[in-house]
C-alpha positions as CSV (number, residue, x, y, z in Angstrom):
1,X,16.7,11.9,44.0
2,X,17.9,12.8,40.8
3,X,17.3,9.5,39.4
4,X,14.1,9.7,40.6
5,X,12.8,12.9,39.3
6,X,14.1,11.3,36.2
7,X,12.2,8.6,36.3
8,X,8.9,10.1,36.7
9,X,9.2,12.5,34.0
10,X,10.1,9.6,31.5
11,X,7.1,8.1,33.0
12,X,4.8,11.1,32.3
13,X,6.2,11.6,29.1
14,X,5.4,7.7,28.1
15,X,2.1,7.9,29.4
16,X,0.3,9.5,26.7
17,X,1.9,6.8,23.6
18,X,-1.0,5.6,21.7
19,X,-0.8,1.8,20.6
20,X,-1.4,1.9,17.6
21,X,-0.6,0.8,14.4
22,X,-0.1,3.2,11.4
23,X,-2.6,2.8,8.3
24,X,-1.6,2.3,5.1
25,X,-1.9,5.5,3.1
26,X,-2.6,5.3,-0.7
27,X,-1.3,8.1,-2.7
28,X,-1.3,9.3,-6.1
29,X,2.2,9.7,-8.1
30,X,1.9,10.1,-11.5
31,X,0.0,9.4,-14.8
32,X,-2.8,7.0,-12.6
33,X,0.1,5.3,-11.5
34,X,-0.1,5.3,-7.5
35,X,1.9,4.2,-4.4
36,X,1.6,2.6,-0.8
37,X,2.4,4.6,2.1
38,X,3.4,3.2,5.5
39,X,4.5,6.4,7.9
40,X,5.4,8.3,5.3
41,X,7.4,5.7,3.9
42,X,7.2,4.0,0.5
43,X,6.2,0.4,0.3
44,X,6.7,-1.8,-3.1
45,X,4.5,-4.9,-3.6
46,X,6.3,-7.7,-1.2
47,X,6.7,-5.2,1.6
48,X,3.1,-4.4,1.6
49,X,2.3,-8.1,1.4
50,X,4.4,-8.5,4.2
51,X,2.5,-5.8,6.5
52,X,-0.7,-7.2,5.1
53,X,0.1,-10.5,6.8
54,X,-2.1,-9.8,10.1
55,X,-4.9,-10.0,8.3
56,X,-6.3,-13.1,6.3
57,X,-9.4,-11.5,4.3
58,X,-6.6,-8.2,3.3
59,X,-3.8,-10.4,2.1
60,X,-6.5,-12.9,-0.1
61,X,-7.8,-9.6,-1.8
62,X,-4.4,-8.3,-2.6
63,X,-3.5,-12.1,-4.1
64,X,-6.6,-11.4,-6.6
65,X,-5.7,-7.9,-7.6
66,X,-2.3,-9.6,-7.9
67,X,-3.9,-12.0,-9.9
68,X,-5.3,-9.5,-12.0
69,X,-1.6,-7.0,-12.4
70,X,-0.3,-10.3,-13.8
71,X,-2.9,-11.2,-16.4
72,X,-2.5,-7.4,-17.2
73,X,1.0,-7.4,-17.8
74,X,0.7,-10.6,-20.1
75,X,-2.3,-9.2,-22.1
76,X,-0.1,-5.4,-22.6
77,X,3.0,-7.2,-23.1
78,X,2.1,-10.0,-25.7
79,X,-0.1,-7.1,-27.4
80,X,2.7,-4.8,-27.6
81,X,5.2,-7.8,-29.3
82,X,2.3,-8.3,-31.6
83,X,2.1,-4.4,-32.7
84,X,5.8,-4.8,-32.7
85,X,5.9,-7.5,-34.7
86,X,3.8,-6.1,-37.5
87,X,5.1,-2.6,-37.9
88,X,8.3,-4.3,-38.3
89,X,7.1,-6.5,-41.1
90,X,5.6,-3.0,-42.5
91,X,9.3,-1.6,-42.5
92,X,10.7,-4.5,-44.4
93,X,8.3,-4.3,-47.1
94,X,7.4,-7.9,-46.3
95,X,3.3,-9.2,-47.3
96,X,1.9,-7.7,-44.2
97,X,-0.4,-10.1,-42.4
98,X,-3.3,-8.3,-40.7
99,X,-4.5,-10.7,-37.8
100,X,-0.8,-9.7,-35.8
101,X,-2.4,-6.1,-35.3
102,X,-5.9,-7.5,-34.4
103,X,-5.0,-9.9,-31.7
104,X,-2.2,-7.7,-30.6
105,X,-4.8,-4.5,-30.6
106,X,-7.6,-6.7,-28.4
107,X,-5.1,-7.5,-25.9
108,X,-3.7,-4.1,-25.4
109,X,-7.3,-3.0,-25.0
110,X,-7.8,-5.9,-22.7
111,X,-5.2,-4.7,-20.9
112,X,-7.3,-1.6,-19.3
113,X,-9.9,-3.0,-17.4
114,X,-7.9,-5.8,-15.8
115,X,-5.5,-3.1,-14.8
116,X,-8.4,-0.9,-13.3
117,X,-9.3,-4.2,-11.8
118,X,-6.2,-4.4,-9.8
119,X,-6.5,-0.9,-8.7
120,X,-9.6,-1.1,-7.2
121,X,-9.3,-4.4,-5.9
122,X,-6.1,-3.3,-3.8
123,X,-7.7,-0.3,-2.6
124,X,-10.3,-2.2,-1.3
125,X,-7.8,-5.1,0.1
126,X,-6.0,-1.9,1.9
127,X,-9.2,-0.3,3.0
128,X,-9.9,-4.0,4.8
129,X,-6.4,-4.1,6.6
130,X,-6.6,-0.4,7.7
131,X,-10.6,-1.4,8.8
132,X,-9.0,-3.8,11.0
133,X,-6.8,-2.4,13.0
134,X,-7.1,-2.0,16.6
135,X,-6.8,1.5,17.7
136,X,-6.5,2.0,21.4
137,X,-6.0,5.5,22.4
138,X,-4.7,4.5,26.3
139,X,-3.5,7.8,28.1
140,X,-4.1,8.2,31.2
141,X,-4.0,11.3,33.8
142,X,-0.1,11.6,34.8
143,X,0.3,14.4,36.6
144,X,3.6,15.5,38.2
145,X,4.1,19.0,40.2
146,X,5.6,20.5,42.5
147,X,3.7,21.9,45.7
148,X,6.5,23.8,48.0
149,X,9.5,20.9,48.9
150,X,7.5,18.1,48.3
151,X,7.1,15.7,44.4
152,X,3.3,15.1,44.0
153,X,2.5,12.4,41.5
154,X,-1.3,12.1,40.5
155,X,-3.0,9.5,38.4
């Protein structure tokens, strides 16, 4: 009896689980810079390529806004050597060459809107994955009480 009553109530309690799966959450964290949620827990780039996987048009939109943080980071980090490059022959009192600042200046600046490029793009590759998911609320009418001696179980 006591295994029973047991029973049922885990049954009850179970009965009102959604199956669902959790959306991915995009929040902001600091300076523009922002970061992907998954129940409340942080995700870096291969984990959320890895949760993406379900979905084919989600995962080929984050590859391009991949696409897009890599040309990025080339165009920042080659412009920044370049900067580098020229400030130091500044310090040395060497013949200063102007076209190191020029190219270096147009790829830092080229750097911007491929970056915003990637944001968007992955918001929008997220937006598609959490579009997709199936949410299917199934509870159902478990009822369990007690009328005088007797367990009544009602569905």
């Amino acid at each position: 009896m006591k295994y029973t009553i047991i029973f049922l109530l885990l049954l009850q309690t179970s009965a009102w689980a959604q199956l669902t799966q959790e959306p991915i959450e995009i929040r902001s964290r600091y300076l523009g810079e922002f970061g992907f949620f998954y129940n409340d827990r942080p995700l870096n780039i291969r984990q959320l390529k890895q949760l993406m996987a379900v979905n084919k048009d989600a995962t080929q939109q984050l590859e391009t806004a991949l696409n897009y943080r890599t040309a990025a980071g080339i165009s920042s980090v080659t412009g920044a050597v370049l900067m580098g490059y020229y400030l130091f022959e500044v310090s040395q009192d060497r013949p200063q060459n102007i076209w190191p600042v020029i190219v270096g200046g147009t790829l830092l600046i080229a750097a911007i809107p491929l970056n915003a490029t990637y944001s968007n793009k992955t918001e929008k590759a997220i937006e598609t994955y959490n579009d997709g998911l199936p949410y299917t609320n199934q509870s159902s009418n478990v009822e369990l009480e007690w009328i005088g001696t007797g367990l009544v179980l009602r569905f």
